[in-house]
C-alpha positions as CSV (number, residue, x, y, z in Angstrom):
1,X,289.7,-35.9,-3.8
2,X,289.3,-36.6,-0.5
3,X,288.5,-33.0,0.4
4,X,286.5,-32.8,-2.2
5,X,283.9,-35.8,-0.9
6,X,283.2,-33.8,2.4
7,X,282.8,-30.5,0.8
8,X,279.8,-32.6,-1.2
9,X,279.2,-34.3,2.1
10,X,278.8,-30.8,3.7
11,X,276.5,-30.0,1.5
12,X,274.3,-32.2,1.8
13,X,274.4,-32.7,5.9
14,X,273.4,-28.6,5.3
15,X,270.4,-29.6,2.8
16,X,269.3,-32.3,5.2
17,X,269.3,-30.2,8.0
18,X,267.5,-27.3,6.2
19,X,264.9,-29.8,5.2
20,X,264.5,-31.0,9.5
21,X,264.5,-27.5,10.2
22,X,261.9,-26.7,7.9
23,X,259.7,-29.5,9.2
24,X,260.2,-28.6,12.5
25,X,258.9,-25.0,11.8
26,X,256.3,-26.4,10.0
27,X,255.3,-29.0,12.8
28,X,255.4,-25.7,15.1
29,X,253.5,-23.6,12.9
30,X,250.3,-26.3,13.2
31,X,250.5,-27.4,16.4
32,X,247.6,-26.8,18.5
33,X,249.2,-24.4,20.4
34,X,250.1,-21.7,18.1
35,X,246.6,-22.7,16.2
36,X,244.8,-21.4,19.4
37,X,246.9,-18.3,19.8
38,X,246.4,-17.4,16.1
39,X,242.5,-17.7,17.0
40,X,242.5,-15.5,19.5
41,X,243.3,-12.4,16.9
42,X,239.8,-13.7,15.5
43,X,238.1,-14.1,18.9
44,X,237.1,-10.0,18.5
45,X,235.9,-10.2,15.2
46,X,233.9,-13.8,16.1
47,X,231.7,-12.3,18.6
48,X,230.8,-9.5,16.9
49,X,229.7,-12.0,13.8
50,X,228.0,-14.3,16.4
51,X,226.2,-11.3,17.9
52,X,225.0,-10.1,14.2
53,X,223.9,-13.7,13.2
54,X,221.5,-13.7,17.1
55,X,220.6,-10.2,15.6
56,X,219.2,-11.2,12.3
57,X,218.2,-14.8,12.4
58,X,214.4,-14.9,11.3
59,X,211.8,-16.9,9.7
60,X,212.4,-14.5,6.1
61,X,214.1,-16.5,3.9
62,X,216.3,-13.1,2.5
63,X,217.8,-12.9,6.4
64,X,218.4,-17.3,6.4
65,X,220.4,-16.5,3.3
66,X,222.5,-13.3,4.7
67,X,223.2,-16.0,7.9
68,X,224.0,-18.9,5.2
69,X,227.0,-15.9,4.1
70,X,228.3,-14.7,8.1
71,X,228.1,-18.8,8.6
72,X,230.4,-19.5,5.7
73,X,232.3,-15.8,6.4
74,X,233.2,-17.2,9.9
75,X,234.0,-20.8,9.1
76,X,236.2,-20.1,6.4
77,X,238.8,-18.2,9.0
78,X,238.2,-21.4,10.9
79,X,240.4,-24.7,11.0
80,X,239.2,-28.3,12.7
81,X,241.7,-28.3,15.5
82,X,240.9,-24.4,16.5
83,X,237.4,-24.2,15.9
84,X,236.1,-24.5,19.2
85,X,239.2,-22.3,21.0
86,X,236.9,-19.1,20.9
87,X,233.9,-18.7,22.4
88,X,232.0,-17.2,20.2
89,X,232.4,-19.9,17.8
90,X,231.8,-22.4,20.3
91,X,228.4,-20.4,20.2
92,X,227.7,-20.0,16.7
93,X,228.6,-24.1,16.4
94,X,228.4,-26.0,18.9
95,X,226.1,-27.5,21.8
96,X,229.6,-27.6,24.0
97,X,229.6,-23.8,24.2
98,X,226.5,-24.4,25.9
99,X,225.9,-25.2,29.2
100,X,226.1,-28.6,30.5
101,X,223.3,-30.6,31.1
102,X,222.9,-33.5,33.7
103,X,221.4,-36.2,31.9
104,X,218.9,-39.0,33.7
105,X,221.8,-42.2,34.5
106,X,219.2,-44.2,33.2
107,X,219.6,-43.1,29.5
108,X,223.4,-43.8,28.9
109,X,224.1,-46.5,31.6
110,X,223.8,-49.3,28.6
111,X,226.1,-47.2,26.3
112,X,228.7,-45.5,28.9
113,X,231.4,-46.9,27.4
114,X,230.5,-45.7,23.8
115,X,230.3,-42.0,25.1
116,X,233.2,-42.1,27.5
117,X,235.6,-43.2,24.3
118,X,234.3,-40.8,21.9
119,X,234.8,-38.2,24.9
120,X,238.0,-39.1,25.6
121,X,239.0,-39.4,21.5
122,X,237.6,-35.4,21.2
123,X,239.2,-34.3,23.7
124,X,242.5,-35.5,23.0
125,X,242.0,-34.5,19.2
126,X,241.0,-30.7,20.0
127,X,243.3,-29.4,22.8
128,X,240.6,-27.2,23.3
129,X,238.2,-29.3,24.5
130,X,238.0,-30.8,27.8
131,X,236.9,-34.3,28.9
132,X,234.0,-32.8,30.8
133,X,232.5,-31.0,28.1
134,X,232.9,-33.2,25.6
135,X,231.7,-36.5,28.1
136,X,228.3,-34.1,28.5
137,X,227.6,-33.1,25.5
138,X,227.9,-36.8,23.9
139,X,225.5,-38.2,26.9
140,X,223.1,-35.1,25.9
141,X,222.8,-35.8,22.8
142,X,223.0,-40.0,23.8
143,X,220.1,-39.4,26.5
144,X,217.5,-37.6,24.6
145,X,218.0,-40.3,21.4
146,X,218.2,-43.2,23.7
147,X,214.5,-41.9,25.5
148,X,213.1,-41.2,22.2
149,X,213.6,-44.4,20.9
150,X,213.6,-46.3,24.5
151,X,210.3,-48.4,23.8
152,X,210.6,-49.6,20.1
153,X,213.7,-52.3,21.0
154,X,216.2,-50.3,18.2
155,X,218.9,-52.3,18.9
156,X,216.9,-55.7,18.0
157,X,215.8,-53.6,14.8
158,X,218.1,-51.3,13.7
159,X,217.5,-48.4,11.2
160,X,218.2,-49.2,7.7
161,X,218.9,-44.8,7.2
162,X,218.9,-42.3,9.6
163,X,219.0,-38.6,8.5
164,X,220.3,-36.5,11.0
165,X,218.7,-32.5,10.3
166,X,221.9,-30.3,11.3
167,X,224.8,-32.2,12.1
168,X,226.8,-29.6,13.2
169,X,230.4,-30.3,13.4
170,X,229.1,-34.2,13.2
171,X,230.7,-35.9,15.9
172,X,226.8,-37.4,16.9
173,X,226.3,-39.2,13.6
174,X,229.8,-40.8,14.4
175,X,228.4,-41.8,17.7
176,X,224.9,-43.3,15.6
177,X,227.7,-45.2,13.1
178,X,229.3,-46.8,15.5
179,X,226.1,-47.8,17.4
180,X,224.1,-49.1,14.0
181,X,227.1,-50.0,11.8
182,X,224.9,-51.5,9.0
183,X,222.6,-48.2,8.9
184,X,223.5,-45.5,6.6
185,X,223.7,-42.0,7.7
186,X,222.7,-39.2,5.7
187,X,223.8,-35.3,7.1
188,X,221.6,-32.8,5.7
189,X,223.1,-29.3,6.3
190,X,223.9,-26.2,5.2
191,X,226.5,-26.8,2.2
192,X,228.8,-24.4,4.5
193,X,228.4,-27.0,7.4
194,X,228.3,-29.6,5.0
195,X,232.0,-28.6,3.9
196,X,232.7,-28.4,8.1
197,X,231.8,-32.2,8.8
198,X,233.6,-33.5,5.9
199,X,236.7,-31.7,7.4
200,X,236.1,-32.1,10.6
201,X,235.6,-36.4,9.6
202,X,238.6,-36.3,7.4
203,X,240.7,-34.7,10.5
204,X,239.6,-37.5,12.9
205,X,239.8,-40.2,10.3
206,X,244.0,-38.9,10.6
207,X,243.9,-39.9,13.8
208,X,243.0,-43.1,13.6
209,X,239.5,-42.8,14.7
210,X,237.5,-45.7,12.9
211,X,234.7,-44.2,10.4
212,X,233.2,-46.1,7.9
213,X,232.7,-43.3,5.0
214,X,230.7,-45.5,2.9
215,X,228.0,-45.4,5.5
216,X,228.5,-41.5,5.0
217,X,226.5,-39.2,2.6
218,X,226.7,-35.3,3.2
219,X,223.3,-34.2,1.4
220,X,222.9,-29.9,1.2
221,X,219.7,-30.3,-1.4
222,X,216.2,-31.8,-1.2
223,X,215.7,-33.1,-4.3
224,X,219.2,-34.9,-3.7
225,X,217.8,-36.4,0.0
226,X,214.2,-37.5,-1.8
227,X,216.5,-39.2,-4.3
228,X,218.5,-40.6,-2.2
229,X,215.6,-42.0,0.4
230,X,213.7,-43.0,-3.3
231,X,217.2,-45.4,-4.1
232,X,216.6,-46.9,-0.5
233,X,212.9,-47.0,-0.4
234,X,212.7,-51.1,-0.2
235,X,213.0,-50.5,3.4
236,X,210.6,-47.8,5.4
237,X,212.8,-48.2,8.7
238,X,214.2,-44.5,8.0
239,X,215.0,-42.1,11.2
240,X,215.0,-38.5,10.8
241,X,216.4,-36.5,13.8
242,X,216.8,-33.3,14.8
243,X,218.6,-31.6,17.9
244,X,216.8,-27.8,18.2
245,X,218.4,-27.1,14.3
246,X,215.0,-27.8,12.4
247,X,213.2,-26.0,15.2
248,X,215.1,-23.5,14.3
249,X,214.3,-23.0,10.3
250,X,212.0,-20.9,8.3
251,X,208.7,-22.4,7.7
252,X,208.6,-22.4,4.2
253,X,211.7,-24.9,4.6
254,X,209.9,-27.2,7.1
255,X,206.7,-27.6,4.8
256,X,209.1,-29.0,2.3
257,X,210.2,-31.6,4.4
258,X,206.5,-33.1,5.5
259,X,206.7,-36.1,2.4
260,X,210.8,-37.0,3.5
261,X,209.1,-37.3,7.0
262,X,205.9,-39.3,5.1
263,X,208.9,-41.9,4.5
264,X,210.6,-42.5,7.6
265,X,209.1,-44.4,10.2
266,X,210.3,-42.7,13.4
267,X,210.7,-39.0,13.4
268,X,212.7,-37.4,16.4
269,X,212.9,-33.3,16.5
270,X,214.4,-31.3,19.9
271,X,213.2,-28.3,19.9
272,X,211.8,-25.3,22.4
273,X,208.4,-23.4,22.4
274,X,209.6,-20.3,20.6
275,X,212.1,-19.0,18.4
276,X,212.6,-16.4,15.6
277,X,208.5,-15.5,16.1
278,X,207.8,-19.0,15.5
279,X,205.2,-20.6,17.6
280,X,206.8,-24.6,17.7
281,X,204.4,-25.9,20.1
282,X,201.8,-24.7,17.4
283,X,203.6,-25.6,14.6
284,X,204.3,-28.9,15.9
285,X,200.0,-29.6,16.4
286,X,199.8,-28.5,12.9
287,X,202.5,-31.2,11.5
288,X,200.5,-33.4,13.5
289,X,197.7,-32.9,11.9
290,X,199.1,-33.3,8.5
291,X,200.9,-36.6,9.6
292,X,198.0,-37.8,11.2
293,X,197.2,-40.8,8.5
294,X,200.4,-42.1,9.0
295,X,201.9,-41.5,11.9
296,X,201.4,-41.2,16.2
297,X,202.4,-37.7,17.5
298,X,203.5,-37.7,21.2
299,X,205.8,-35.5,23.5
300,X,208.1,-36.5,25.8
301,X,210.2,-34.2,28.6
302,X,214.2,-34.0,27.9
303,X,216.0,-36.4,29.8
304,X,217.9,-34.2,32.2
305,X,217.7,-34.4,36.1
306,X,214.8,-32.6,37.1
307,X,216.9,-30.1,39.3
308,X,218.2,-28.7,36.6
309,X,215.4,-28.3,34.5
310,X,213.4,-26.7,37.4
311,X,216.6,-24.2,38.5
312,X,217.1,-23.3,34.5
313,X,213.5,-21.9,33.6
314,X,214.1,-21.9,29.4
315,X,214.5,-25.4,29.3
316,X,211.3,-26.2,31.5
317,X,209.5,-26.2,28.2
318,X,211.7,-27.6,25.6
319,X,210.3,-31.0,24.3
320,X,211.3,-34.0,22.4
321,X,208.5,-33.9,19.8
322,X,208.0,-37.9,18.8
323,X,206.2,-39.1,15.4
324,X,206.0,-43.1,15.2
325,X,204.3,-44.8,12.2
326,X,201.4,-46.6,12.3
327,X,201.0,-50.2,11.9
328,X,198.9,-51.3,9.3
329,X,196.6,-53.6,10.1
């Protein structure tokens, strides 16, 4: 009998151990580690997509469509916690792939603290990301919002929405949640990217970061967004913003957004002189001009130390293109 007990004791010390040895495979198998080796076997086949997507990005809507597919082809071979370990999709995705940029002290002084924990959070969440990096980009982004919206006493009057244009992996809108916790944020993307930041929110909700989802709406379709800014239009204190992405869209695409930005009473858009053919700093003159009953046009320089801008010639001409409403008197 008694042998009998540790046979069925055996048995089940050999089931248990199975069961820690399969979760310790398992905890191997996703750890951030082996995620960023099993990247690198992509890292070939990532630049060569990047490349193609630089290749045919245009202002025809039939090429925006083919990079709508390579987006989604590369993203789908692409997991939160390994997304930035390649450098070609640190291109394709990201403003860190970028170079850093030296922002004016001035700009994120007040708000330090807010970018050095976000900084610190990324960079312990993605192994691949450094404290550096992600501390730069998050004061980039910071800086250029922060001067846009320097004058206006935001933090006295807070926006009731702000619709962020291309939210990329949408770590910024996190940022703009924490700073405006009674605003709503709306992320109008791509439905690919879309997909992305809802991942990418869900992985850093795991760990504990604090995001308020119901302040959240991920928004891939116009009609949805005029609906959506129709539901809330008892306030007009809307923000849109934009960071180079709607500089970057086909035209036909911008003219549809002209009544969303008829609705929102500060409009924010990054963007450089020329892209894709597109003339922006003509564009932009136009849009005034259609915006011109309802709202002030104004540029402003980026808020980067002037030493860089001077010793990096492409960004001497990027702008911060500004659209205020009016006050009725």
């Amino acid at each position: 009998m008694r042998r009998g007990l540790n046979i069925v004791k055996l048995f089940f010390n050999l089931i248990g151990m199975t069961l820690k040895i399969k979760k310790l495979i398992q905890k191997i198998l996703r750890s951030d580690f082996l995620l960023f080796v099993y990247s690198l076997f992509y890292e070939k086949s990532l630049y060569k997509s990047s490349l193609k997507i630089a290749r045919e990005k245009t202002n025809s809507q039939n090429a925006w469509d083919d990079l709508v597919i390579d987006i989604s082809e590369m993203l789908r071979r692409i997991h939160p916690r390994f997304f930035l370990a390649t450098s070609a999709a640190r291109r394709a995705f990201s403003p860190i792939g970028h170079k850093k940029m030296p922002v004016n002290r001035e700009y994120i002084t007040k708000d330090i603290n807010i970018y050095s924990f976000y900084a610190l959070f990324l960079s312990k969440a993605f192994c691949f990301l450094d404290y550096p990096s992600a501390f730069a980009w998050c004061t980039s982004w910071g800086s250029i919002f922060n001067k846009a919206f320097n004058s206006i006493h935001i933090k006295e009057n807070p926006p009731t929405t702000i619709i962020e244009f291309g939210s990329g992996l949408g770590i910024f809108p996190l940022i703009l949640s924490y700073c405006f916790p009674k605003s709503d944020l709306i992320l109008y993307d791509l439905p690919i990217m879309i997909e992305m930041q809802k991942q990418t929110h869900n992985y850093l909700d795991s760990y504990s970061l604090p995001i308020n989802r119901s302040k959240f709406q991920y928004i891939d379709n116009l009609s949805e967004l005029e609906s959506s800014l129709y539901k809330l239009k008892n306030s007009e204190n809307n923000y849109f913003i934009a960071y180079w992405s709607f500089s970057e869209t086909p035209l036909d695409l911008r003219e549809k957004f002209v009544p969303i930005f008829k609705n929102c009473s500060n409009i924010m858009i990054v963007a450089n002189p020329q892209i894709f053919g597109i003339d922006n700093n003509l564009y932009f003159n136009t849009l005034a001009e259609e915006l011109n009953e309802t709202h002030q046009y104004s540029q402003l320089l980026l808020p980067f130390q002037e030493e860089y801008i001077s010793n990096n010639g492409q960004m001497t001409n990027h702008r911060i293109h500004l659209f205020k409403k009016k006050i009725k008197i």
